[in-house]
KOLBAVO-403299 format. One line per field, with one value per residue (C-alpha): residue number from 1; x, y, z; residue in three letters. Coordinates in Angstrom, 1 decimal. Example, Ala and Ser with C-alpha at 12.3 -4.5 7.8 and 13.67 -1.06 7.14 Angstrom:
// KOLBAVO-403299
k	c(1|2)
u	c(12.3|13.7)
v	c(-4.5|-1.1)
w	c(7.8|7.1)
r	c(Ala|Ser)
This chain:
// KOLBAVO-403299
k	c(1|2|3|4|5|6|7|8|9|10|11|12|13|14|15|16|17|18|19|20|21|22|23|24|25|26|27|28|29|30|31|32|33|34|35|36|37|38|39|40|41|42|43|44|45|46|47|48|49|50|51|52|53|54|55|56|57|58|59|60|61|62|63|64|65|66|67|68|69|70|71|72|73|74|75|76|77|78|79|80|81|82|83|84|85|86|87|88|89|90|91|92|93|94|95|96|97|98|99|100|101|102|103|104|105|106|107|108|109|110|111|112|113|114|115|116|117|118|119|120|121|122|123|124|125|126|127|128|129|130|131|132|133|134|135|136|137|138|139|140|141|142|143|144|145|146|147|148|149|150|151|152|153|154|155|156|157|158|159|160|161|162|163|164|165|166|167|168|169|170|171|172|173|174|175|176|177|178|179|180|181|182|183|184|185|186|187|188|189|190|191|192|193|194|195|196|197|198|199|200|201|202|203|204|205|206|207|208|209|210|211|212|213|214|215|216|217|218|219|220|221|222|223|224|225|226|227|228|229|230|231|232|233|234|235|236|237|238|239|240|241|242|243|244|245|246|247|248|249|250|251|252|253|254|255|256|257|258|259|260|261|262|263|264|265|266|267|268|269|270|271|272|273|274|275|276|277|278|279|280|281|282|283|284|285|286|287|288|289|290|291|292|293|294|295|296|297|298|299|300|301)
u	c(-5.3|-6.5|-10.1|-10.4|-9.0|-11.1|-14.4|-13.4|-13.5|-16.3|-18.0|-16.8|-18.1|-21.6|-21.8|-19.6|-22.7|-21.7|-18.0|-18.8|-21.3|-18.7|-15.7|-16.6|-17.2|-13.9|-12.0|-13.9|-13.2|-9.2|-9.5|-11.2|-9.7|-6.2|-5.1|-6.6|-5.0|-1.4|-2.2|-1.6|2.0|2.6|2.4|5.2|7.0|4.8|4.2|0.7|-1.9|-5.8|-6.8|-4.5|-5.0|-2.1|-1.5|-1.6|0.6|4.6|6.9|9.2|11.1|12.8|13.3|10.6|12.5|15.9|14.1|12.9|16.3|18.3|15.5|17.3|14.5|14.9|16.7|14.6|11.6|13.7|15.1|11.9|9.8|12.7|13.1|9.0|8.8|11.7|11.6|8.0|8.9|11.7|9.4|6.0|7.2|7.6|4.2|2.0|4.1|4.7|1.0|0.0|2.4|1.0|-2.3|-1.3|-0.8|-4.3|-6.0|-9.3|-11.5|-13.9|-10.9|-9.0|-12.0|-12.4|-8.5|-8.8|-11.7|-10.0|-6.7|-8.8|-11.0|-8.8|-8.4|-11.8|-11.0|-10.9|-7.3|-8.8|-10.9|-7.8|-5.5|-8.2|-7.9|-4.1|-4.6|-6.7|-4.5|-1.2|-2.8|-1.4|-4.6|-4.9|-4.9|-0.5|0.0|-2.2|-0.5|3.2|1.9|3.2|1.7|3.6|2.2|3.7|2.3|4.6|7.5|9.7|11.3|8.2|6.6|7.9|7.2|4.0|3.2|4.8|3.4|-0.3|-0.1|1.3|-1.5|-4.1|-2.9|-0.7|-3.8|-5.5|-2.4|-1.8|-4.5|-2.8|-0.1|-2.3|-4.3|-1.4|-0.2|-3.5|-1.6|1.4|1.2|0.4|2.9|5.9|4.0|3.6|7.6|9.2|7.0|8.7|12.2|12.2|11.3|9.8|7.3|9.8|11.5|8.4|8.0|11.1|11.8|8.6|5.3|7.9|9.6|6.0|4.8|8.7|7.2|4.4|7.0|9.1|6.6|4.8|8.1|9.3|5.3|6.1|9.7|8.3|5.9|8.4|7.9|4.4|3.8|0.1|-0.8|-4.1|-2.3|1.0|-0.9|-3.7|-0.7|1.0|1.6|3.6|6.2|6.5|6.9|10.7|10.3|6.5|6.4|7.6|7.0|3.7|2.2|4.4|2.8|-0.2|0.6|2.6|-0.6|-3.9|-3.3|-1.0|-2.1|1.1|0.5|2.7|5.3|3.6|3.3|6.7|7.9|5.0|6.5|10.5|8.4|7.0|10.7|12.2|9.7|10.4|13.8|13.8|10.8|13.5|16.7|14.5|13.6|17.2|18.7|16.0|16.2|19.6|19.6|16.5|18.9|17.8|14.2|12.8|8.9)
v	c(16.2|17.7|17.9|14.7|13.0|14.9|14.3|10.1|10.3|12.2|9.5|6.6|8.4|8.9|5.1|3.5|1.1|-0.6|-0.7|-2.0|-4.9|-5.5|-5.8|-7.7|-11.2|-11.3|-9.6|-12.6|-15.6|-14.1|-14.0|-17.1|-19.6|-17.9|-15.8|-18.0|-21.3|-19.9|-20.6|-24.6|-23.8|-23.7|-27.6|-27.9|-26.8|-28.6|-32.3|-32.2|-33.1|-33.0|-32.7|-29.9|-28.2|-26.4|-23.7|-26.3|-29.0|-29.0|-27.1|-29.7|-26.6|-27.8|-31.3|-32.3|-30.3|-32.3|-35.5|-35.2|-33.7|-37.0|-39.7|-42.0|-40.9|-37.4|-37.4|-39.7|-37.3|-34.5|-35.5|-37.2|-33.8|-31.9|-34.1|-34.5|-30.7|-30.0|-32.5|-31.5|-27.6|-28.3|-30.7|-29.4|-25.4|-24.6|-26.8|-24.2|-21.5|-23.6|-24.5|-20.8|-19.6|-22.4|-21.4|-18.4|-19.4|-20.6|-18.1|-19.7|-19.0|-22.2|-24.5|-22.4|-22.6|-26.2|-27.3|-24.9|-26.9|-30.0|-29.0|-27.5|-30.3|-32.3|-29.4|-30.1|-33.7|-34.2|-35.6|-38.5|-39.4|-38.6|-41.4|-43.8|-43.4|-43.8|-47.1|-48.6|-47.4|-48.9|-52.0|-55.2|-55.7|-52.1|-50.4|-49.4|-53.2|-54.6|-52.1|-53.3|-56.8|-57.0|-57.5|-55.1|-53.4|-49.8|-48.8|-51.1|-49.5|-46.8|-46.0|-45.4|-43.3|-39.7|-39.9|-41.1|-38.2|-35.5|-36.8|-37.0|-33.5|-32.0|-33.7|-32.4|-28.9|-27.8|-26.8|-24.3|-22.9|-21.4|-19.5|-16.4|-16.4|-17.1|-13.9|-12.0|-12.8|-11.6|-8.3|-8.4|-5.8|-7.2|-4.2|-5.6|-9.2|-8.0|-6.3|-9.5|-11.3|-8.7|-8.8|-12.2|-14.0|-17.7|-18.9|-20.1|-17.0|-14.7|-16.5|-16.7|-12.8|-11.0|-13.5|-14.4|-11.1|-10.1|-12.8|-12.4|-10.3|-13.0|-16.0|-14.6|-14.2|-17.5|-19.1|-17.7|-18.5|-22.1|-22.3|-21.0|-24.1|-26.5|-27.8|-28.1|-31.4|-32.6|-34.6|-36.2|-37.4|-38.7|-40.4|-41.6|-43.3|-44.6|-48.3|-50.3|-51.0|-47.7|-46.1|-45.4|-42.9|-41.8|-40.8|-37.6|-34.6|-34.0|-37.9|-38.4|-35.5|-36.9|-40.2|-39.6|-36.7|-37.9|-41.3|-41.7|-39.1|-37.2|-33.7|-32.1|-33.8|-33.6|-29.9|-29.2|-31.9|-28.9|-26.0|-27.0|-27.8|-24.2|-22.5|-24.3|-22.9|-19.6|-19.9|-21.3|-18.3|-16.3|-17.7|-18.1|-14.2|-13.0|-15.4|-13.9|-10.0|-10.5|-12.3|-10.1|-6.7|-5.3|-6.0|-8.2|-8.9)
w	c(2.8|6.4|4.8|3.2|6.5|8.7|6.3|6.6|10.1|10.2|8.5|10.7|13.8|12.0|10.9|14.0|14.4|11.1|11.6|14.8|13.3|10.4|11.8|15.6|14.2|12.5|15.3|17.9|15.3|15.0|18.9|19.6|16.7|16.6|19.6|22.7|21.1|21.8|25.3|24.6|23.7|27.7|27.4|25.2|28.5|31.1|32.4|30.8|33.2|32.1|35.5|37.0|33.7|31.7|34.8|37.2|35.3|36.9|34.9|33.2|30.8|27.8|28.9|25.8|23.4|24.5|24.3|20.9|19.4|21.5|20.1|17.4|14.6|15.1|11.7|10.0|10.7|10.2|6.7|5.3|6.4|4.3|1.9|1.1|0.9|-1.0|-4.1|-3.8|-4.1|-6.9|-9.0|-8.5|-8.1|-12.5|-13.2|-12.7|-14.0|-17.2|-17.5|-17.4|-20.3|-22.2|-21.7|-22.5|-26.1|-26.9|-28.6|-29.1|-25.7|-25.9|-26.1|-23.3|-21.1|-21.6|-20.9|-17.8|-16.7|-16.4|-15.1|-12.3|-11.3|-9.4|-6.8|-5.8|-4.8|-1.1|0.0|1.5|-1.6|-3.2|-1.4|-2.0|-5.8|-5.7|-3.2|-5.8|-9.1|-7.4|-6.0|-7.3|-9.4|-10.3|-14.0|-13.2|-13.1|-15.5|-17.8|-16.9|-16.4|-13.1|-9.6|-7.9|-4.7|-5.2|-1.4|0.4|-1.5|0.9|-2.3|-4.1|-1.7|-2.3|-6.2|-5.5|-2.7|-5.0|-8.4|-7.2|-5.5|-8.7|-10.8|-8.0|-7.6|-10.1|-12.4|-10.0|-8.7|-12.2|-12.2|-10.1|-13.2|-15.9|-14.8|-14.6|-18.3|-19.3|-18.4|-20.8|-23.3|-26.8|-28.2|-26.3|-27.7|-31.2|-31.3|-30.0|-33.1|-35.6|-34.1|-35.2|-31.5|-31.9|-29.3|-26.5|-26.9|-26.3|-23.4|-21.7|-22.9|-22.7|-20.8|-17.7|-16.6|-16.7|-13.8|-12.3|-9.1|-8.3|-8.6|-6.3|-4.1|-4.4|-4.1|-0.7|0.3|-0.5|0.8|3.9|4.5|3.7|6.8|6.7|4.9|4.6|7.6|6.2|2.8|4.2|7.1|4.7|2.0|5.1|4.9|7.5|5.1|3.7|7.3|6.9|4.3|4.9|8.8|9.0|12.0|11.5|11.1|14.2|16.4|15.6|16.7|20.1|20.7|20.1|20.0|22.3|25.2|25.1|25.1|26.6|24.0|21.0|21.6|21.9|18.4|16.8|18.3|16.8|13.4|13.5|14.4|11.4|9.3|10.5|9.7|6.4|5.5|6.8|5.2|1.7|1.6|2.3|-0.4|-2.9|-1.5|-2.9|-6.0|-6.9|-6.7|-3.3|-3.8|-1.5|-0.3)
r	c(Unk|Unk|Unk|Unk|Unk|Unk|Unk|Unk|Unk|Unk|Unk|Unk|Unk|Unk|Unk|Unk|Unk|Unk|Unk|Unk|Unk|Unk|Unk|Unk|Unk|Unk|Unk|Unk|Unk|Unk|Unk|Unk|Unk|Unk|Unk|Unk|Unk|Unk|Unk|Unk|Unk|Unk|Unk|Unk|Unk|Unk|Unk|Unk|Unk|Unk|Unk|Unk|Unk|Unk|Unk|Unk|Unk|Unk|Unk|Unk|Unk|Unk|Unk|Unk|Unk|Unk|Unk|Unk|Unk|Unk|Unk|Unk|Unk|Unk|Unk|Unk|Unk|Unk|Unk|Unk|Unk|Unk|Unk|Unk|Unk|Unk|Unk|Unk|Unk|Unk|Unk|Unk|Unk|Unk|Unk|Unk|Unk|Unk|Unk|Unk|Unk|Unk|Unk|Unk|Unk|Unk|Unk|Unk|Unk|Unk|Unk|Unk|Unk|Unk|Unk|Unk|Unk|Unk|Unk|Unk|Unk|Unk|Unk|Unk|Unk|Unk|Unk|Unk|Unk|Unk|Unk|Unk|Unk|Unk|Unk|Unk|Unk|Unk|Unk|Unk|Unk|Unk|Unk|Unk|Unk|Unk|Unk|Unk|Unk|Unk|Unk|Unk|Unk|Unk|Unk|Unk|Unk|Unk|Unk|Unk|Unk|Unk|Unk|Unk|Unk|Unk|Unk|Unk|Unk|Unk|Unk|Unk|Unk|Unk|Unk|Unk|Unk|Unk|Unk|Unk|Unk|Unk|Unk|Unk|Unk|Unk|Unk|Unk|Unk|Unk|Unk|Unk|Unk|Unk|Unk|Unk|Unk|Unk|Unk|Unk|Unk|Unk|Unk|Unk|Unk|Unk|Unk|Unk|Unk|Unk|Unk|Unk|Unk|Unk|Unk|Unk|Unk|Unk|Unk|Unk|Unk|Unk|Unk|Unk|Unk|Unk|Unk|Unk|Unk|Unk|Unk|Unk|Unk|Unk|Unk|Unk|Unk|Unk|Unk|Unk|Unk|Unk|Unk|Unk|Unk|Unk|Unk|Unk|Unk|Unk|Unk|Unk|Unk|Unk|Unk|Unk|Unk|Unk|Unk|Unk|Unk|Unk|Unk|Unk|Unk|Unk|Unk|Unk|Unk|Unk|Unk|Unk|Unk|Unk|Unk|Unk|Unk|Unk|Unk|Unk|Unk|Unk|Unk|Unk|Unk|Unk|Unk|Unk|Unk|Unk|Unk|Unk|Unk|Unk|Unk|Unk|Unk|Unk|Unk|Unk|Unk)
């Protein structure tokens, strides 16, 4: 153990020139992109000023913080934020799991490949290319309404808003986020497979018994990954399917920071509405990993 350790470092200290050029541009970009930023976080606590600059700005503490948590649409942003993410986690969540294990099922490759192909493609739409599509679908004189024969205008609908914002992202990404699972069914053992078949098992039951205990592990996992962003709705889509009428179920934390920030000049305020998003996040990441170390017997990330 001594001798193989000794022999690795040996050959770090001969070649440090191309650790050195490997692993500097990362460490700079993590440093530059990632580390310096945190800096900004001061103006969450500070009356912003561009010209004093974030040291030079007077210290104002948590007086954003109470401000945002005593404005009257704290819980409107609060609860649309939760409730965007989490009928978008219940709904959208089993998709990709469920279009995996059907995948699964087809044996012949050129149809597989095919069916994978367009599943996948709308990932590669851009959001806002994406919004655009679903303006003109839902218009009044869109292909939705010449179908019911109706003139509805499903964007000016706050009731209408969250199916279409969940819906569209589950058509977009639903299709490459079952690739992780359908590469790890390509891992089930064909005995356990071919001794369910014999014992009787019909299709559902293979699944449910042998393809998803297999794929348990990277559910878990890809779960608590998605219950910790709950809070982190897309800003470009909601702000992109935003409509004045829809605005009591459609502005939510994020859409909001961007308005009172950039286009309003407040800084110092915005910073501080991001900073509370970020801590609930934490929390719920948090909260979601202890709930599932214990229903999972002990075994958490």
């Amino acid at each position: 153990m001594e001798a193989n350790l000794r022999k690795k470092l040996l050959y770090v200290k001969k070649n440090w020139q191309l650790y050195v050029f490997f692993l500097t541009p990362a460490l700079l970009v993590t440093i530059i992109f990632r580390y310096i930023p945190m800096g900004g976080i001061l103006m969450a606590f500070k009356d912003y000023n561009v010209r004093l600059g974030i040291l030079g700005s007077e210290w104002v503490g948590f007086d954003y913080f109470k401000r945002f948590l005593s404005s009257p649409d704290f819980l409107s942003y609060l609860f649309n934020t939760l409730k965007l993410s989490l009928y978008g986690l219940l709904w959208g969540f089993p998709v990709p799991i469920i279009l995996a294990l059907l995948l699964n099922q087809i044996r012949s490759v050129g149809i597989k490949k095919k069916i994978q192909l367009l599943i996948y493609a709308p990932n590669f739409i851009s959001v806002i290319v994406l919004c655009g599509m679903i303006k003109m679908f839902l218009s009044p004189v869109g292909p939705l309404n010449q179908v019911l024969g109706t003139t509805t205008n499903w964007m000016t609908m706050p009731e209408a808003f969250r199916t279409i914002y969940i819906a569209s992202g589950i058509w977009q990404g639903a299709g490459w986020a079952s690739i992780m699972y359908t590469a790890a069914l390509s891992n089930v053992s064909p005995e356990l497979e071919e001794a369910a078949t014999i014992d009787g098992a019909n299709l559902f039951q293979q699944m449910w018994y042998v393809q998803l205990p297999a794929i348990k592990n990277i559910i878990v996992i890809q779960f608590i990954l998605s219950a910790g962003n709950i809070m982190s709705v897309g800003f470009e889509k909601a702000y992109a399917l935003q409509t004045g009428m829809n605005l009591p179920t459609s502005e939510i934390i994020s859409t909001y920071v961007y308005k009172i920030g950039l286009l309003n000049g407040d800084y110092g305020y915005s910073t501080a509405v991001g900073i509370f998003n970020s801590v609930i996040n934490v929390i719920l990441l948090l909260v979601v990993n202890k709930i599932v170390e214990k229903l999972n017997d002990g075994e958490g990330l």
